[in-house]
MARMARGU-175729 format. One record per residue (C-alpha): residue in one letter; z, x, y. Coordinates in steps of 0.02 Angstrom, whole numbers, plus 50000, padded with zeros to 5 digits. Layout:
<recs>
AZXY
...
</recs>
This chain:
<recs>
X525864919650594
X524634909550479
X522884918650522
X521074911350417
X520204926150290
X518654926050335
X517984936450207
X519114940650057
X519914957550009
X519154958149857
X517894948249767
X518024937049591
X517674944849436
X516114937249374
X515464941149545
X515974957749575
X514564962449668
X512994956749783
X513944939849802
X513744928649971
X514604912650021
X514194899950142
X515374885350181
X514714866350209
X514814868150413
X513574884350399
X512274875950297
X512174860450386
X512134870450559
X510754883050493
X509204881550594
X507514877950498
X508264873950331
X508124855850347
X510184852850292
X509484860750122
X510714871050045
X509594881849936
X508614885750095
X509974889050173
X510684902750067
X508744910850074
X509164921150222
X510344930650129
X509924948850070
X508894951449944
X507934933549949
X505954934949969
X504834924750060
X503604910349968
X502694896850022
X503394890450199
X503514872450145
X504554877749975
X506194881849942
X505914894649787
X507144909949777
X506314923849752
X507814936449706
X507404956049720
X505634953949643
X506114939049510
X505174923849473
X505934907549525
X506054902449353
X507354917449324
X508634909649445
X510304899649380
X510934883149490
X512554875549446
X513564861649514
X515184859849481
X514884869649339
X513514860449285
X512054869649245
X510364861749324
X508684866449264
X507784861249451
X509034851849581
X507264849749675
X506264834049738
X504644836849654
X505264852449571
X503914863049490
X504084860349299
X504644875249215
X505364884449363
X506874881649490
X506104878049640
X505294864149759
X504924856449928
X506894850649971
X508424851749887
X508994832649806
X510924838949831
X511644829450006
X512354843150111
X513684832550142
X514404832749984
X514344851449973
X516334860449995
X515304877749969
X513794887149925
X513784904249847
X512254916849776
X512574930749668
X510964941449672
X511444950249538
X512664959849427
X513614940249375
X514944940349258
X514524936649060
X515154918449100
X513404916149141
X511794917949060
X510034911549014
X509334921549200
X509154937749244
X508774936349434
X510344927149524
X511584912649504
X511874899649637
X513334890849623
X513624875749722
X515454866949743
X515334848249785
X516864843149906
X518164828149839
X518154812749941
X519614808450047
X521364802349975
X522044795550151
X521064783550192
X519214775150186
X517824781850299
X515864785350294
X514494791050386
X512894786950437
X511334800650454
X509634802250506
X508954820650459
X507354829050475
X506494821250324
X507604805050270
X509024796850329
X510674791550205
X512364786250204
X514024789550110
X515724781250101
X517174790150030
X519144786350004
X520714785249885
X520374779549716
X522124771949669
X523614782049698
X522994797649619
X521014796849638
X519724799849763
X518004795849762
X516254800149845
X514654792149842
X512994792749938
X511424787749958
X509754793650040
X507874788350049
X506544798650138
X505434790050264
X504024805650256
X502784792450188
X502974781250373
X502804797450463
X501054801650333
X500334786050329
X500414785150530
X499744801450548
X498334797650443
X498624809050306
X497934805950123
X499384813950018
X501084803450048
X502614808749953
X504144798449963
X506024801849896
X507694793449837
X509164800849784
X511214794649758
X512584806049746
X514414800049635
X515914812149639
X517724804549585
X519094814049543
X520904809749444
X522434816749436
X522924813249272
X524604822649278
X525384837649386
X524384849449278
X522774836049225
X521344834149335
X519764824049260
X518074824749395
X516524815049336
X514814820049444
X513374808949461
X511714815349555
X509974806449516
X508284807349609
X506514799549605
X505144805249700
X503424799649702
X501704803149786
X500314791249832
X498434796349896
X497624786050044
X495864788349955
X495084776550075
X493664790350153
X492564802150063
X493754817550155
X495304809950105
X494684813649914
X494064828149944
X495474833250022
X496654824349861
X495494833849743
X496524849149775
X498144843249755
X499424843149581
X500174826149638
X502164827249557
X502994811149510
X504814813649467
X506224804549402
X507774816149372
X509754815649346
X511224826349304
X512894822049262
X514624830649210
X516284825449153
X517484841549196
X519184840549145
X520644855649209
X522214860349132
X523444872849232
X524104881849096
X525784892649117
X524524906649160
X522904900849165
X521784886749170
X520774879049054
X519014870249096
X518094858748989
X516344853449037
X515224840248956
X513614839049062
X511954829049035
X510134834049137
X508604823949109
X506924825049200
X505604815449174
X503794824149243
X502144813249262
X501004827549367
X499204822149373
X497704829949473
X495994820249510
X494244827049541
X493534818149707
X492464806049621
X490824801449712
X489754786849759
X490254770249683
X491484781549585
X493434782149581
X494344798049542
X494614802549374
X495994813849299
X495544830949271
X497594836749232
X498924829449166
X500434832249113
X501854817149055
X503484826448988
X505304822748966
X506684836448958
X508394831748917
X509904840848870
X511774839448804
X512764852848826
X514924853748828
X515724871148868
X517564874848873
X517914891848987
X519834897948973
X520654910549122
X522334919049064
X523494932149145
X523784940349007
X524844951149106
X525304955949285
X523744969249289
X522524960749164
X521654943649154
X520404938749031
X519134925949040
X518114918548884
X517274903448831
X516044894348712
X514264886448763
X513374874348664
X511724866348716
X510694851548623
X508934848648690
X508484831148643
X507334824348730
X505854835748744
X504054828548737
X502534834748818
X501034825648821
X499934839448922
X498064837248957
X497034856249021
X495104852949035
X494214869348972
X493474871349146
X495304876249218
X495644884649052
X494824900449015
X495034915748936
X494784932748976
X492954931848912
X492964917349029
X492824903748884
X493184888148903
X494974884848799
X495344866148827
X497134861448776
X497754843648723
X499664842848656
X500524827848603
X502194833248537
X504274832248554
X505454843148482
X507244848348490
X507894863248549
X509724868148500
X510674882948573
X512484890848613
X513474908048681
X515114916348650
X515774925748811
X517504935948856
X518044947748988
X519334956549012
X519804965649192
X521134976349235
X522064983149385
X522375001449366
X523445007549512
X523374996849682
X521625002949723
X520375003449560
X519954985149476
X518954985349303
X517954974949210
X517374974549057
X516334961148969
X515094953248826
X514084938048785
X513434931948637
X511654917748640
X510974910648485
X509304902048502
X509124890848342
X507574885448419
X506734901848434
X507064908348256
X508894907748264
X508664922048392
X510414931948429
X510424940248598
X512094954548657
X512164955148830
X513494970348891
X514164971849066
X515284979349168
X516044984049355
X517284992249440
X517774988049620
X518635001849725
X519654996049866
X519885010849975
X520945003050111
X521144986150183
X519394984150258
X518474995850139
X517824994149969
X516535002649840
X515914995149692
X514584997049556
X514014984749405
X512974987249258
X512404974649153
X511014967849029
X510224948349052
X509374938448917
X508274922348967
X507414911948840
X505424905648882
X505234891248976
X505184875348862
X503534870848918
X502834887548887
X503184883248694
X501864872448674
X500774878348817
X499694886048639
X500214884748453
X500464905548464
X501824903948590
X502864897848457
X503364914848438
X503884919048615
X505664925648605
X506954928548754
X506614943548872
X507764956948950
X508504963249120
X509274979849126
X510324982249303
X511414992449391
X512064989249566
X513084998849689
X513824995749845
X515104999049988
X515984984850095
X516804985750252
X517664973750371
X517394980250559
X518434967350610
X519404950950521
X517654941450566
X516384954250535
X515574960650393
X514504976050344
X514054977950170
X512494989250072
X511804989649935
X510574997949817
X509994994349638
X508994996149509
X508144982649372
X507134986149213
X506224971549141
X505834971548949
X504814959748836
X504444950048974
X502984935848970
X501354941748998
X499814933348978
X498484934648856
X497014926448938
X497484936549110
X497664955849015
X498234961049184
X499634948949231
X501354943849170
X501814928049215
X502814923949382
X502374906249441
X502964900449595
X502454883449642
X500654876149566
X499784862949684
X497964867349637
X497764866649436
X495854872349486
X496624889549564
X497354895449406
X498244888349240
X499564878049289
X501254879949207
X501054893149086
X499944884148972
X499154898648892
X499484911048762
X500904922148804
X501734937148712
X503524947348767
X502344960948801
X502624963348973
X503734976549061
X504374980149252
X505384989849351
X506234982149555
X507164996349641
X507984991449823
X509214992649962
X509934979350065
X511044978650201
X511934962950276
X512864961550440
X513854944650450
X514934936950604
X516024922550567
X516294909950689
X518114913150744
X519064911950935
X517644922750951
X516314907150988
X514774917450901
X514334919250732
X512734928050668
X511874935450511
X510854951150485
X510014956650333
X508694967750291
X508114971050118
X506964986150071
X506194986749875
X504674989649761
X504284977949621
X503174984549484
X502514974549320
X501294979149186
X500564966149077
X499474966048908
X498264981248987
X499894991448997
X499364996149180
X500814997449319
X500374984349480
X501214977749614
X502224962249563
X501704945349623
X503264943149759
X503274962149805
X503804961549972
X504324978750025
X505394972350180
X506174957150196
X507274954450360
X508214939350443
X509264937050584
X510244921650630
X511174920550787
X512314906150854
X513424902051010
X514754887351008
X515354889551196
X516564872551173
X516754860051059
X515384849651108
X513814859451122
X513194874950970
X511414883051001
X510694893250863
X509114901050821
X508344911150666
X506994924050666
X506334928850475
X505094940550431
X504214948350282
X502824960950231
X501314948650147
X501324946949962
X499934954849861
X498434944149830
X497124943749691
X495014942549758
X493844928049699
X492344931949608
X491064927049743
X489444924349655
X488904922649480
X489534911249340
X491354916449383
X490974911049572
X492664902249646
X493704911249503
X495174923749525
X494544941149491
X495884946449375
X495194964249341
X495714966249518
X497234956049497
X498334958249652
X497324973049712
X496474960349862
X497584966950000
X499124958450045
X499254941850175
X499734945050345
X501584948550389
X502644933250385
X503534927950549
X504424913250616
X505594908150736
X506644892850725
X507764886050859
X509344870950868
X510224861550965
X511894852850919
X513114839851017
X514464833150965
X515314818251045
X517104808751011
X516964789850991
X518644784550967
X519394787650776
X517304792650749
X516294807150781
X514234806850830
X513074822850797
X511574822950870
X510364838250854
X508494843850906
X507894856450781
X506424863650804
X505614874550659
X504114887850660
X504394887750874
X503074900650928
X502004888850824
X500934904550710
X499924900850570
X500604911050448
X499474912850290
X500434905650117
X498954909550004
X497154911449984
X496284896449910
X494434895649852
X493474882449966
X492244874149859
X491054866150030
X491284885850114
X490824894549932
X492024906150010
X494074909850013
X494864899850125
X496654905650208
X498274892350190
X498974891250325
X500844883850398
X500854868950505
X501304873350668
X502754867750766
X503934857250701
X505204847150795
X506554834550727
X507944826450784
X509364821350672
X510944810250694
X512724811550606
X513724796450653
X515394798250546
X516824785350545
</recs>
């Protein structure tokens, strides 16, 4: 009797702990994540809540920027349309969920293989095409539509390759509205066998995205006026080549990411009077990097892991325009900033593990990684880390990891003022512990609690009382946009939570389902040295997914998610400072309403001869509430103005596959 795993016994070494996976079927299924597969894996525990039309993890009280995304191995700096420069997040994810074999977030407590973040790693698995025979498919989604074709590739190849364009600008410009952003992206996977033991993959994923303003009325620029307007051109690319040694196998990675930023904002002009800039920002970043990662048995009860990282920034230039007026310091002085420079930026790590199977029950691992900045002063960084997973019986398990992350600054932050120079990489101290058990082959129950202790972390100088932890930045009039300002490692903080996660597979059993409720408290002090609530401290964070498949033509699912508001920080409300974030109160304004919404789907799927067509109705934010993203000064009220969500949204999507 052949029966499927649905979760397994014990989990990998480098993710010996707070580790989910979600196959390709669950994230395209998942209501109200759009077929994004980094919204999808949001519900999971420990995963805050940000802006409703972003996908930005927020992992147990971590900036976006702190978060890791790889694919295929490949790390990616933002694998975001319209990604927010210097962080990880964005409006939709540029990777096809159709290309995707799996997804899985570690939300902390990784392995020393990686590095450069201390809040999570997501690492997504790209599927090979097929080697029977040739076949595509056809798709209209909530925001786009695309198409792939995929087949053999000689007698010992495959191949994969897709393309998709958004048609959000016909839906803007028919609605009327002024700000129209519009998308492309393609998708390449082949693979080779070389040999019985030789496999050779090469990865191609690029993406452009640009916005246009209807500027026709005197409200439309107005309305334009407040909006950082992203243009984006953006690829990555990887060569990976596999060995199966006697005992192990050996991986050799060369990988290539480039970005190219042009992010401009406009005032709203006046009579007779186009729009002029008031920000801008024209940057390239592009890196090299090749990495060879080695597994060996070295004997029945131990395995080792190590490999070598180096990195070769060559293609950094920032040409970055801050007026004085959106520049200030804490005296409120005007600092204006104007940067024309490029630079390179060279880098590498040294990693090994070793872990060890004493008896049949207790697994150990012990590990430690090596990073040399040369760019930051020929920095030298020792991260240490360890776990230990108990396996009690067949459908139990304990286990506990400690561990210390490094992360260099930001590139931009480098020459976001001539004293940043000096910024060095920050520290995350963390210890995790948890117990696993299987109730039955298809369900789950797992909690956790940890502990993280943040040291040298950014703060910044002209805002005493904040560290920095952007998220996304559409308003460069609502604060300094992408930490262009003095910083110093000056900052400290301390995130202590528990989570707990109940997961259903689908199985004979036709319902699957997800619950997970996190509980924490995220503290950060800043210049001042005093202690305040961080800026994504969310005390409880809980989700629940639910879905029924009662044949093999018709799924319903739905998804409630909820979250205590994040902290805000009160305008000044009269005065010269009138309109300006009152920093001396900084996050002290009372927090935003509770975040709720409810999203609902509805999937069909219907046989066509040798093809299959699925159709689906998803509709997104269903009890249509307003709930409140931020609080944005209105220059006509003189007063703060609430953002709010849109309301309902329905789509419809079609997957015609041949």
């Amino acid at each position: 009797t052949v029966a499927p795993t649905y979760f397994p016994p014990l989990p990998p070494a480098s993710f010996p702990v707070s580790t989910q996976r979600f196959g390709a079927e669950e994230v395209r299924r998942a209501p109200g994540v759009q077929e994004d597969v980094v919204r999808a894996v949001s519900v999971l525990p420990g995963v805050g809540v940000t802006t409703a039309g972003r996908n930005d993890l927020v992992v147990r009280g971590g900036a976006p920027f702190e978060n890791l995304f790889t694919v295929d191995g490949i790390e990616v700096p933002n694998i975001n349309h319209f990604g927010t420069q210097g962080s990880t997040g964005g409006p939709l994810s540029l990777i096809n969920v159709a290309f995707v074999e799996d997804a899985a977030l570690s939300a902390g407590g990784f392995g020393v293989r990686f590095g450069d973040r201390t809040a999570s790693v997501t690492a997504i698995r790209l599927r090979e095409g097929s080697r029977d025979r040739m076949s595509g498919s056809v798709n209209i989604s909530a925001t786009g539509g695309g198409a792939y074709v995929e087949g053999p590739l000689g007698e010992r190849g495959s191949f994969l390759f897709g393309v998709r364009r958004s048609y959000l600008d016909f839906i803007f410009k028919a609605a009327g509205f002024s700000f129209i952003p519009s998308y492309r992206d393609l998708t390449g996977k082949a693979v080779w066998r070389l040999s019985s033991r030789d496999q050779l993959s090469a990865v191609l994923i690029g993406a452009q995205g640009t916005v246009t303003f209807n500027n026709d009325t005197d409200e439309n620029r107005f309305e334009n006026s407040r909006v950082v307007a992203p243009q984006q051109d953006q690829y990555f690319s990887g060569l990976i080549w596999q060995r199966t040694l006697s005992k192990g196998l050996l991986t050799t990675t060369l990988g290539r990411t480039f970005t190219r930023y042009t992010t401009t904002q406009n005032d709203s002009g006046g009579p007779g009077r186009e729009p002029s800039v008031i920000f801008a920002a024209n940057t390239t970043e592009g890196e090299q990097s090749l990495r060879t990662d080695l597994q060996w048995q070295l004997s029945p009860r131990v395995d080792v892991e190590t490999g070598v990282v180096a990195k070769y920034g060559s293609d950094l230039r920032y040409d970055l325009t801050v007026p004085g007026a959106f520049r200030r310091d804490a005296a409120f002085v005007e600092r204006p900033l104007r940067r024309d420079t490029s630079f390179t930026a060279t880098r590498g790590a040294l990693y090994t593990q070793a872990t060890s199977r004493l008896g049949e029950r207790l697994r150990l691992t012990l590990g430690v990684r090596g990073d040399w900045y040369g760019y930051l002063s020929n920095a030298v960084r020792t991260a240490p880390r360890a776990s230990a997973v108990w396996q009690h019986s067949a459908r139990t398990s304990a286990s506990v990891s400690v561990g210390r992350y490094w992360q260099p600054p930001q590139l931009i932050w480098l020459v976001g003022d001539t004293s940043n120079a000096s910024l060095k990489p920050f520290a995350s101290d963390q210890v995790i512990a948890g117990v696993s058990r299987t109730l039955r082959d298809d369900v789950k129950l797992q909690v956790e609690v940890y502990g993280k202790r943040y040291r040298q972390y950014p703060a910044r100088r002209f805002r005493p009382q904040a560290v920095l932890q952007p998220s996304g930045f559409d308003d460069a009039t609502n604060d300094i946009p992408f930490g262009l300002e003095p910083l110093a490692n000056l900052g400290r903080g301390t995130v202590i939570g528990a989570e707990l996660l109940l997961q259903k597979k689908l199985s004979q059993v036709p319902v699957y389902g997800l619950v997970t409720i996190s509980a924490n408290r995220t503290r950060f002090a800043a210049v001042d040295g005093v202690e305040r609530p961080g800026a994504f401290d969310a005390p409880v964070v809980a989700n629940v997914l639910l879905g029924w498949r009662p044949n093999a033509k018709w799924e319903l699912s739905g998804r409630v998610r909820t979250a205590t508001g994040l902290p805000t920080t009160p305008f000044v409300i009269a005065g010269v400072r009138e309109g300006t974030l009152d920093f001396s109160r900084y996050n002290a304004g009372g927090r935003l309403p509770q975040f709720f919404t409810l999203d609902a789907r509805i999937d069909r799927r219907w046989q066509i001869g040798k093809s299959q067509l699925i159709t689906y109705l998803d509709v997104q934010n269903a009890t249509a509430r307003q709930n409140v993203s931020a609080v944005a000064w209105s220059t006509r009220l003189r007063a703060p103005e609430r953002q709010t969500s849109i309301g309902v949204l329905p789509s419809i999507g079609i997957d015609w596959t041949f």
